[in-house]
C-alpha positions as CSV (number, residue, x, y, z in Angstrom):
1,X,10.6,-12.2,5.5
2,X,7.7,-10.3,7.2
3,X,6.3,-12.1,10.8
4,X,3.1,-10.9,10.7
5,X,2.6,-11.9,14.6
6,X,5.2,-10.0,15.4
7,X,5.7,-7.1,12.8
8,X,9.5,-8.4,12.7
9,X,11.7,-8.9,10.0
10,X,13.4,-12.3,9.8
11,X,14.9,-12.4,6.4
12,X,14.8,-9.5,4.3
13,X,16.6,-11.3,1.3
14,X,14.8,-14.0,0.9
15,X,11.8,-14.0,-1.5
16,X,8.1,-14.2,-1.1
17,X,5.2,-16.0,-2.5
18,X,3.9,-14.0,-5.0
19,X,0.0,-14.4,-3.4
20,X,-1.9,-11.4,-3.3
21,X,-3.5,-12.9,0.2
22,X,0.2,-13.3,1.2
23,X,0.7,-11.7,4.8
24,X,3.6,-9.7,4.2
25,X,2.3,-6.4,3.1
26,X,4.3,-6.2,0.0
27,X,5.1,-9.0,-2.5
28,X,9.2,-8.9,-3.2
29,X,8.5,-11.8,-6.0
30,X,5.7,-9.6,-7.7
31,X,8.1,-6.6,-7.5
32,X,11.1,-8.8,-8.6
33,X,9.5,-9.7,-11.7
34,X,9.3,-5.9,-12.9
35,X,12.5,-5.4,-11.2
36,X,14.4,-8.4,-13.2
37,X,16.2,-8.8,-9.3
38,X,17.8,-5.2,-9.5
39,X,17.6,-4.9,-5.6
40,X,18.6,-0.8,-6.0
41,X,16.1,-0.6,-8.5
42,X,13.2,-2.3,-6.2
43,X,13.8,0.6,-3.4
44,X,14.0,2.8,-6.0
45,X,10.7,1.8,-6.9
46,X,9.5,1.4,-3.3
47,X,10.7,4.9,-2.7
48,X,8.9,6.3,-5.2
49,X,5.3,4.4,-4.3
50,X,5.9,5.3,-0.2
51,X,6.6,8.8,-1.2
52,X,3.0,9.2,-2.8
53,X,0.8,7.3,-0.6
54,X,0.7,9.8,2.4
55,X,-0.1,12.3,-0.6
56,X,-2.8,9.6,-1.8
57,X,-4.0,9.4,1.7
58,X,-4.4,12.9,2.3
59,X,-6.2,13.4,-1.3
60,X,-8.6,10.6,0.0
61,X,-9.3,12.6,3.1
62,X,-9.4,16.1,1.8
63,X,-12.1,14.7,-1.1
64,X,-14.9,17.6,-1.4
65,X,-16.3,14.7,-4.0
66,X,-17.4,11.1,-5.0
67,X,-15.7,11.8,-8.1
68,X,-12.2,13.0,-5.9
69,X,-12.3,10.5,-3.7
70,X,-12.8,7.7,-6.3
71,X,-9.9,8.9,-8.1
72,X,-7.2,9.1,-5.2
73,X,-8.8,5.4,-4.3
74,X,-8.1,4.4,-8.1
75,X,-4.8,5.8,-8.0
76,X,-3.9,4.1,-4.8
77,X,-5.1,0.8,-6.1
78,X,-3.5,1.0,-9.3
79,X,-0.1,2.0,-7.5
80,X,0.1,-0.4,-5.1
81,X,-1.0,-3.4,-7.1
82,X,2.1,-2.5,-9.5
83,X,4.3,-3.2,-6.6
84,X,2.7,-6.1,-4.7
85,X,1.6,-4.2,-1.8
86,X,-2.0,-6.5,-1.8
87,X,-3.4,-5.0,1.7
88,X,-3.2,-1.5,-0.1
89,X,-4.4,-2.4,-2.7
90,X,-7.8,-4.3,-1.3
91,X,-8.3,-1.2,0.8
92,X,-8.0,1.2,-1.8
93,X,-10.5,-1.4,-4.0
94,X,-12.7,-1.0,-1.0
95,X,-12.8,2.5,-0.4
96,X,-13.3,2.9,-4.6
97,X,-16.9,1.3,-4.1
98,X,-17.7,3.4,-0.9
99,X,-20.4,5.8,-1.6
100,X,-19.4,9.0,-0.5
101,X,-21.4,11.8,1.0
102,X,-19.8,14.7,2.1
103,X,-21.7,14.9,4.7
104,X,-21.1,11.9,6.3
105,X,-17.7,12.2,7.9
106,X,-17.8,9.4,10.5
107,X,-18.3,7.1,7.6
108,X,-15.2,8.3,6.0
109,X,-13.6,8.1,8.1
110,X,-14.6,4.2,9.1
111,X,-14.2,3.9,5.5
112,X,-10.3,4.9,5.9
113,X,-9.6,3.0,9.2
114,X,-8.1,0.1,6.6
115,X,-6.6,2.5,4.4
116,X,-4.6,3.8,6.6
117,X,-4.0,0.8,8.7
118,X,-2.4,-1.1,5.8
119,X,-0.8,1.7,3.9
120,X,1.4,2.5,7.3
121,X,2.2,-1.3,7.9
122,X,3.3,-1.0,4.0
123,X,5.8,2.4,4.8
124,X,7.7,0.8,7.9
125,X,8.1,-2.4,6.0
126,X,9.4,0.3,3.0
127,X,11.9,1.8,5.5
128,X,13.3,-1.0,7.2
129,X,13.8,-2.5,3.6
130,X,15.6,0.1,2.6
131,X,17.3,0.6,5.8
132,X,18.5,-3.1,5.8
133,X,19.9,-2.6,1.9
């Protein structure tokens, strides 16, 4: 289990409420269900989704539109709901409804100050999980 407080692991086996306010920033119970409990195939699955959200990060801050940056912010959500990683996936929902102007960059940036705040809490967690497997 996740200690949000202290960004420690305490269990990694044990399960997790399936809550998408839950405070770990992904949901092992949410991912178990697609997973049926195959523990190689949940990091297999993790591995895949933290292997595309730097990509999804960078498509986010590279966007030369509304209609780019709506779609990496889709994508994102869409991804990150299927595996329980909630934070991401209420970032990404938020940066979906921010009206973008490419010519305000200090509001982009603002805008992705949660993005990437969550989606990097959700790769360590990733990476120890794997590690500790």
């Amino acid at each position: 289990m996740y200690h949000s407080t202290s960004g420690r692991f305490q269990s990694l086996s044990l399960p997790q409420p399936q809550d998408p306010q839950a405070p770990w920033p992904v949901d092992l119970v949410h991912l178990r269900r697609y997973t049926m409990g195959d523990k190689q195939l949940e990091i297999e699955v993790l591995g895949l989704f933290a292997g595309e959200l730097p990509n999804t990060v960078a498509r986010l801050e590279g966007a030369q539109s509304e209609r780019d940056w709506r779609l990496a912010a889709h994508t994102m959500k869409g991804s990150a709901r299927a595996v329980g990683a909630w934070r991401v996936a209420r970032a990404a929902q938020a940066a979906e409804q921010f009206r973008f102007d490419a010519a305000e960059t200090d509001e982009r940036r603002a805008a992705m100050g949660p993005i990437t705040a969550a989606v990097s809490e959700a790769l360590i967690y990733i990476r120890e999980l794997s590690a500790a497997n």
